[in-house]
C-alpha positions in Angstrom: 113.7 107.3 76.4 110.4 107.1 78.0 110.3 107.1 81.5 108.7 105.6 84.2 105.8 106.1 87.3 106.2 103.2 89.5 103.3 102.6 92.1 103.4 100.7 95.5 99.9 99.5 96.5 100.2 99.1 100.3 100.6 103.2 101.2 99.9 105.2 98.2 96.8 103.4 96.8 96.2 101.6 99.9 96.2 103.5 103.1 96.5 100.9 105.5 97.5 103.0 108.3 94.5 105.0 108.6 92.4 104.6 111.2 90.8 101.1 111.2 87.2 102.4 111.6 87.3 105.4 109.1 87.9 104.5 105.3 89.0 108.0 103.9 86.6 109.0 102.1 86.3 108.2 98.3 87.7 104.5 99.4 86.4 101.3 98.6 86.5 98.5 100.8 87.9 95.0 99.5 89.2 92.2 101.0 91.9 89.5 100.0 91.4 86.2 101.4 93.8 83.3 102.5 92.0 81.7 100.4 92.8 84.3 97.4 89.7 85.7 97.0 88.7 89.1 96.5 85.4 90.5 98.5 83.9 93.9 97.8 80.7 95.3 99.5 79.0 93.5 102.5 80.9 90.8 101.7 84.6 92.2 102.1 83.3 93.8 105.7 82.4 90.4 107.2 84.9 88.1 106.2 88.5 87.7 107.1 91.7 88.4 105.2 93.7 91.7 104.2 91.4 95.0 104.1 92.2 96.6 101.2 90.9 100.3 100.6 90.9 101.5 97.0 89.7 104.8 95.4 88.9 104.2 92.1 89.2 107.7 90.9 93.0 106.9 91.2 93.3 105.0 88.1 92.0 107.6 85.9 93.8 110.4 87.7 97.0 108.3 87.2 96.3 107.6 84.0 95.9 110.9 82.8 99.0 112.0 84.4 101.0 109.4 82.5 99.1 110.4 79.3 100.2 114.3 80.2 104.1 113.3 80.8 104.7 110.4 78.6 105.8 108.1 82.2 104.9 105.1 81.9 103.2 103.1 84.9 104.0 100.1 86.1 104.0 98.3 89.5 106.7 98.4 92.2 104.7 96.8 94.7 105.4 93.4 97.1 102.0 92.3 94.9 103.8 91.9 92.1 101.3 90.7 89.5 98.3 90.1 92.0 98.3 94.1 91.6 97.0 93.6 87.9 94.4 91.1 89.1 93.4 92.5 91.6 94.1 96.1 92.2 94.3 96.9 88.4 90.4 96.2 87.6 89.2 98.6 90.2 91.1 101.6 89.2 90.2 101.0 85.8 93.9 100.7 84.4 95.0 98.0 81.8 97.8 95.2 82.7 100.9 97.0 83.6 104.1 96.1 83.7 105.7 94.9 87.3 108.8 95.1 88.7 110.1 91.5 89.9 111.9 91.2 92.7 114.4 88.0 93.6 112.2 85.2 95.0 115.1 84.0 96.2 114.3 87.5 98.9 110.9 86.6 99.5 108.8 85.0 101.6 105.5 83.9 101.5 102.7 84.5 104.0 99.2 84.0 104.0 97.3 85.4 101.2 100.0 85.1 98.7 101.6 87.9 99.5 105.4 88.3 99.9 107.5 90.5 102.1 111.1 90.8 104.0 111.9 92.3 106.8 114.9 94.5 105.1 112.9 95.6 102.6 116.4 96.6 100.7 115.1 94.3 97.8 113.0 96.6 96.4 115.6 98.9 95.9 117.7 96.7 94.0 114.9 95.1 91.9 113.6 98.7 90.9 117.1 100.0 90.3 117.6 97.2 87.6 113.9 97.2 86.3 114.6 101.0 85.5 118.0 100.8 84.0 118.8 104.2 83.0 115.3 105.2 82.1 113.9 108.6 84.6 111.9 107.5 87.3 109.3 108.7 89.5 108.4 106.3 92.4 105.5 106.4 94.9 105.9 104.7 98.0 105.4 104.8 101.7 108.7 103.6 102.6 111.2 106.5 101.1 111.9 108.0 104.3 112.0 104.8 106.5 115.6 104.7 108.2 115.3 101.4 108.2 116.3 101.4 104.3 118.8 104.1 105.0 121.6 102.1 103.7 119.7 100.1 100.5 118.7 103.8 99.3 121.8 105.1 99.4 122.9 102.3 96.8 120.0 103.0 95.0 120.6 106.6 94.5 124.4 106.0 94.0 123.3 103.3 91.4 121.2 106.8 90.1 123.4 109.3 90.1 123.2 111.1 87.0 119.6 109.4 86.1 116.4 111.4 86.3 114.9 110.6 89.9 111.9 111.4 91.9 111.0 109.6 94.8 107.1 110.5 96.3 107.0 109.5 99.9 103.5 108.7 100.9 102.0 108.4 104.0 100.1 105.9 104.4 97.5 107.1 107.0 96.1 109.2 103.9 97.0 107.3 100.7 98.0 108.9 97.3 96.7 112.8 97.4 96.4 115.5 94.6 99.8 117.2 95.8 101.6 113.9 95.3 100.8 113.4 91.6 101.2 117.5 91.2 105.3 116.8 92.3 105.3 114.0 89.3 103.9 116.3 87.1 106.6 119.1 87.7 109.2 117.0 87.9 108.3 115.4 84.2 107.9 118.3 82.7 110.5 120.9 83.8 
């Protein structure tokens, strides 16, 4: 059974909580706007909407980990499947598979984006997207006690299953030692 490498965007490949005036370095700079669109270069730097920093190196580096461990990705992000219009193109990775959460638990806000302030969603959306299949997961809200409760259903609903969740931080975004963890994990 082939198993899978979910990715958040906001966190991992986005590291929103760096400091505002710094992209890291390797980072793009994009913008989604009300409006939907997306901005790169000057562009994305004067107008207004979600900053968005992307390193495209991260596509191939993730790709070539889910070559190396047979994972395969897919999306566990509140994008859903703006991530493949969006996000997808500049890292370079094909359409992937997302993980749909119950719109009946989200709600929209400007830019088409959806969130809830529980957050306990995800973890019963990627629970059921998964099945029994092994999972890694790379997110910036693992350790947040605020899901304390909806991942300890989760890795109840696990028990038995192959599970790694990668907590990211996401002042510094997705970083060589994270994808090093999935690798191990995968293969030992």
């Amino acid at each position: 059974m082939r198993g899978l490498l979910l990715l958040d965007v906001d966190g991992p490949l986005n590291p929103y909580a760096a400091k505002a005036t710094r992209r890291p370095p390797g980072y793009s700079t994009y913008r989604l706007t009300p409006q939907g669109r997306w901005l790169t270069g000057k562009d994305a730097r004067r107008r207004k909407g979600m900053r968005v920093w992307l390193n495209p190196d991260h596509g191939e580096q993730l790709w070539a980990l889910a070559e190396e461990t047979g994972l395969t990705l897919a999306w566990a992000t509140t994008w859903l499947h703006q991530a493949n219009a969006y996000v997808a193109p500049v890292l370079a990775l094909p359409d992937l598979p997302v993980v749909e959460f119950p719109e009946s638990d989200l709600q929209p806000v400007a830019g088409g984006h959806h969130w809830r302030r529980d957050g306990s969603w995800k973890w019963s959306g990627v629970a059921e997207f998964a099945g029994g299949r092994p999972l890694a997961w790379l997110d910036d809200e693992h350790d947040d006690p605020m899901y304390a409760e909806a991942r300890q259903a989760f890795e109840q609903s696990r028990a038995g299953k192959a599970t790694l969740l990668v907590h990211v931080d996401p002042s510094t975004g997705m970083r060589p030692d994270h994808m090093d963890m999935v690798r191990a994990w995968a293969l030992g």
